[in-house]
N, C-alpha and C positions, 0 to 999 in steps of 0.2 A: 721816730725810729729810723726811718731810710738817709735824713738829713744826716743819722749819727753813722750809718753801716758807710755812705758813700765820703763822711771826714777818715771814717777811720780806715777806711781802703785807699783814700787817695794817700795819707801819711802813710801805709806798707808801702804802697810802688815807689812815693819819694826816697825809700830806705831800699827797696828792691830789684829797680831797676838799675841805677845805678851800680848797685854789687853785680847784678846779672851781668849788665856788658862790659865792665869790667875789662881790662887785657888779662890780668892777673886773676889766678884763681884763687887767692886768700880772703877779698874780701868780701865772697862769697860763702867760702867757708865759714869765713868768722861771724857773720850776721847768719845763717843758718845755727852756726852754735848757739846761738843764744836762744833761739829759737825751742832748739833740741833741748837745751835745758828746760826751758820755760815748759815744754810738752811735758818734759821726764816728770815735775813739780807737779803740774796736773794729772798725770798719770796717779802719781803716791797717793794726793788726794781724794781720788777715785778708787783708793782701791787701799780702802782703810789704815794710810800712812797718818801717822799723827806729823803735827803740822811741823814741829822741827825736823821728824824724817824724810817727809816730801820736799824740806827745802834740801837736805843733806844730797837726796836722791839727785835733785835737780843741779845741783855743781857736781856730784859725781861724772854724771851725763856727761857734762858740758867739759868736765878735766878728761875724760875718758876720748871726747872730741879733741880737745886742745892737743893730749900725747901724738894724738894719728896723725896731727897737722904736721906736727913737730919731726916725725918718724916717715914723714915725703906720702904718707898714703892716699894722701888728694891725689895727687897727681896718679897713682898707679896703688889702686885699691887692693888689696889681699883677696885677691876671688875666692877663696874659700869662705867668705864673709856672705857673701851673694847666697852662696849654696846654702849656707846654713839656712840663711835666713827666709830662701824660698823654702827648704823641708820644712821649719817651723812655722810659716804662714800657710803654706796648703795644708801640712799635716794638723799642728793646732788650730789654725783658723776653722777649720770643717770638723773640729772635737766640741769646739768652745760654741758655732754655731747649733751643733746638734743638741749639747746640754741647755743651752739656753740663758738667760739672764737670773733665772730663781737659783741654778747648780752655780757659778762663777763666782757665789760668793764664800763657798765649800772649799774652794781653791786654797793653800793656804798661804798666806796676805806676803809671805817672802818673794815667794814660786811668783808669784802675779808682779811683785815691784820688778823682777829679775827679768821676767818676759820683754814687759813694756819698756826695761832699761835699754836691752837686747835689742826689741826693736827699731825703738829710736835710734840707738847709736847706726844701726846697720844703713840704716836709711839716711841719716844725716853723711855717712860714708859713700852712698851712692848719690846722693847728691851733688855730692863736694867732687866726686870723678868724673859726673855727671859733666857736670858745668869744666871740668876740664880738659874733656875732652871734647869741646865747643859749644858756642850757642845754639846753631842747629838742631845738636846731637837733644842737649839739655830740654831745650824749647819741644822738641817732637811729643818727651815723654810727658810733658807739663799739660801740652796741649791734649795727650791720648786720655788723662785721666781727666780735664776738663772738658773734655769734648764728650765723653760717656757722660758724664755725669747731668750734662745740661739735656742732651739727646734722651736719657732716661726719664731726664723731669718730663719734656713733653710728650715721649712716647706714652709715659706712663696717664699721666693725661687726657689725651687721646684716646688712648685704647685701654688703658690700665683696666683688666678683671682678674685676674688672680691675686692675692695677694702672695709675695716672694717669703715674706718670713713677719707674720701676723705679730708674734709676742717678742720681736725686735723693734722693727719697722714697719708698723703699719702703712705707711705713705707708697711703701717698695710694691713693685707688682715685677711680674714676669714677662707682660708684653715691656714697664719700661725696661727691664735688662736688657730685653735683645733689641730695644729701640737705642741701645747707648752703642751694643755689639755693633750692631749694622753703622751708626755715627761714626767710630772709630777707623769700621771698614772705609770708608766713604774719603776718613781727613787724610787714612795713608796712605787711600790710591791719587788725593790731590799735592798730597807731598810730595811723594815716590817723582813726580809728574814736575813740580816744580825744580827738583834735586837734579834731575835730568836735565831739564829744559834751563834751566838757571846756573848750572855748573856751581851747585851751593858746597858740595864737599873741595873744591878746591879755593872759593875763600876761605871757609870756614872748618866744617866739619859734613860729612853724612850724616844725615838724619840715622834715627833710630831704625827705622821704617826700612830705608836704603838697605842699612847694616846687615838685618834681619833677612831681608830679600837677597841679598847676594848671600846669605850664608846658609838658608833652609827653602829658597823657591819662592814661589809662588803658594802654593799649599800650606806648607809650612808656615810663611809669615800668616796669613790667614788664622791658622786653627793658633798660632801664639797671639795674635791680637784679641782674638776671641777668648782666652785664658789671661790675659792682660785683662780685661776690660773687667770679668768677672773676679780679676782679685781685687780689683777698684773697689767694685762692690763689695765684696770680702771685708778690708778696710773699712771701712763706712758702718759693717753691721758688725764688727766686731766693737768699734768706738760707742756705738747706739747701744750696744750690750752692756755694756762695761757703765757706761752712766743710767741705763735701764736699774740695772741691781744695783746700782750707790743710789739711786732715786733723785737724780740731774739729772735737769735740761739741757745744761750746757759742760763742757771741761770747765768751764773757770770766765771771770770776765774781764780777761785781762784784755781782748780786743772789744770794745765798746761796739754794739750793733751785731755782731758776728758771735761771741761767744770767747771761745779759747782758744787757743792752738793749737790741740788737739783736733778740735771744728773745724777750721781747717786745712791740715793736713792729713786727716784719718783715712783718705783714698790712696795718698802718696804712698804713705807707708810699707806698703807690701810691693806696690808698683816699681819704683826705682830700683831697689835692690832685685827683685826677678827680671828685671830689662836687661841692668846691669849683667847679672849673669848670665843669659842668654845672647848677649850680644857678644861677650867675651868668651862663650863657649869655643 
């Protein structure tokens, strides 16, 4: 099993990094597209699309990407896209937690493809501007949702006694949440630190971190990384719901050792598009 997770991670980075450093922002775009499709397809699956609608869903996705490529919106995204898509991740994120994995499936199966299309497209949107508006920029947010995420694994380890949401995630506690809060705190006061000291916004781009601090303080970047970090988690338990009530383990096995692509992207999802807005406020 680990021989299969570390073939099939080293084939993404052979496919990802390259798009990542890139000069151009297209072939970035276009390997996330497909991506974004591939997610949409497991989404339908997940959420009682019969198997030719979950493929229909999934080139929708991905034509729905394809138009915005076409209409210049990589490079300079429609922020009203951000906003939406943060009202609809705090607001329905904190509904769909509350009701739980036995009510999600009450939803009805249109309302749920239309979500998760919505989703996806938003976030493959903030990716794509993401990465165009530099590696820095891109890398900062990549690294905020994997730095919580691995920070919570051992906080939660460590010290884990509460459980954060029993009939999602039982693995989740509350010391790891704020063991990933406090990580996050931690990478963007060694960012902030490098971006100064490295003069990185004039090769490249500001970090996210940078952006955030020169536009809300000190304070401010703060209590938004702390709201960053907790829609990570958001993510993650909304994806754990949504296969909870289809009765998966995984989205799909289209990544061998890892699961789907859903798996993992399910923390990005909300994260990019709320960065994205907030940095462009």
């Amino acid at each position: 099993m680990l021989k299969q997770r570390v073939i099939t991670a080293l084939v993404m980075l052979a496919f990802l990094l390259p798009a990542l450093f890139a000069p151009m922002a297209w072939p970035f775009a276009l390997l996330m597209l497909l991506m974004a499709g591939a997610a949409a397809w497991e989404w339908g699956r997940l959420n009682s699309a019969p198997g030719t609608v979950a493929v229909v869903m999934g080139l929708l996705v991905a034509a729905a990407c394809g138009l915005a490529m076409w209409a210049g919106w990589v490079r300079v995204g429609p922020s009203i896209a951000w906003w939406v898509a943060f009202g609809v991740w705090v607001l329905g994120g904190a509904l769909a937690l509350k009701v739980g994995p036995g009510a999600w499936h009450t939803v009805p199966p249109a309302a749920r493809w239309l979500l998760g299309a919505a989703a996806i497209w938003t976030a493959w949107l903030a990716l794509s501007s993401a990465k165009a508006t530099g590696i820095n920029f891109i890398l900062s947010i990549f690294c905020l949702v994997w730095i919580a995420d691995i920070a919570a694994y051992f906080g939660g380890k460590a010290f884990g006694r509460r459980k954060l949401a029993l009939a999602i995630s039982p693995g989740k506690s509350w010391e790891g949440a704020w063991s990933g809060m406090l990580g996050v705190q931690l990478l963007a006061l060694a960012w902030i630190w490098a971006d100064r000291h490295w003069n990185l916004a004039q090769i490249d781009s500001a970090s996210m971190f940078t952006v955030l601090l020169n536009r809300f303080d000190v304070a401010g970047l703060v209590l938004i990384l702390v709201f960053l970090s907790a829609m990570s988690i958001v993510g993650d338990l909304v994806e754990s719901l949504v296969k909870r009530s289809a009765g998966a383990k995984d989205s799909s096995g289209l990544l061998p050792g890892h699961g789907g692509v859903l798996d993992r992207v399910d923390a990005l999802l909300p994260v990019f598009p709320i960065a994205m807005a907030l940095s462009t406020l």
